[in-house]
GUGURO-615838 format. One record per residue (C-alpha): residue in one letter; x, y, z. Coordinates in steps of 0.1 Angstrom, whole numbers, padded with zeros to 4 digits, always signed. Example, Ala and Ser with C-alpha at 12.3 -4.5 7.8 and 13.67 -1.06 7.14 Angstrom:
2
A+0123-0045+0078/S+0137-0011+0071/
REM end
This chain:
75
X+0000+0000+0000/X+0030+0023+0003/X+0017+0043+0029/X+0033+0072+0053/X+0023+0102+0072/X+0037+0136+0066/X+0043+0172+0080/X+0045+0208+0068/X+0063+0227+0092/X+0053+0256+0075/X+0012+0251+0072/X+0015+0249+0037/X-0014+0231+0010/X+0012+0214-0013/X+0020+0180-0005/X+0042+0175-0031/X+0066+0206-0013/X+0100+0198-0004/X+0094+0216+0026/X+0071+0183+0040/X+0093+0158+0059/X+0074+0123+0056/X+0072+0095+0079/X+0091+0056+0064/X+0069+0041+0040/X+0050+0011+0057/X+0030-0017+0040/X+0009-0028+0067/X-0018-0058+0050/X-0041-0069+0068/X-0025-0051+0103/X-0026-0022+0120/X+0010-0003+0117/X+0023+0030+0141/X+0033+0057+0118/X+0057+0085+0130/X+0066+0118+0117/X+0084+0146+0141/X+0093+0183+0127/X+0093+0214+0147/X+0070+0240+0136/X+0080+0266+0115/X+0049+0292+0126/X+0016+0294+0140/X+0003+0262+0114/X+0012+0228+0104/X-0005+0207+0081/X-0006+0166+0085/X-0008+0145+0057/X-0013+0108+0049/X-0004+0091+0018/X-0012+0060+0005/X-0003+0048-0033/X-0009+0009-0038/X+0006-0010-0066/X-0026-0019-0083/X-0058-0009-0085/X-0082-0040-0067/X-0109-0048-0054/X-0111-0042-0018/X-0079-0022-0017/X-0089-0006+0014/X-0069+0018+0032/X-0076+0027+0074/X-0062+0057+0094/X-0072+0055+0130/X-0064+0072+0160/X-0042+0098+0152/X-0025+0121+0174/X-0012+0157+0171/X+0015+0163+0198/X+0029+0197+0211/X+0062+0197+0225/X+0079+0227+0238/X+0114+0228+0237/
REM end
């Protein structure tokens, strides 16, 4: 599934930015995997993005993101 979490330090809207720093790439099938991403903000704004691109189109290629977390920390 090629999937990974990402963060704009900035706030920005373009995923595709080289200012995002990304999470590894995980493949979890059938499983639940932890994805982790840290970067220090950059303003007032960040902006969290997930990501999955699978190999092929199927059927039932289902993809879950569940209890995600946001965490401040102050240096």
């Amino acid at each position: 599934m090629h999937m990974r979490v990402g963060i704009d330090p900035s706030g920005g809207s373009d995923p595709f930015s080289s200012e995002v720093v990304w999470s590894a790439e995980q493949n979890p099938l059938d499983g639940w995997s932890l994805f982790v991403v840290e970067a220090w903000a950059q303003g007032n704004e960040v902006t969290v993005y997930t990501w999955s691109a699978p190999d092929a189109p199927t059927k039932h290629n289902d993809v879950w993101w569940d209890d995600a977390a946001l965490t401040i920390m102050l240096p």
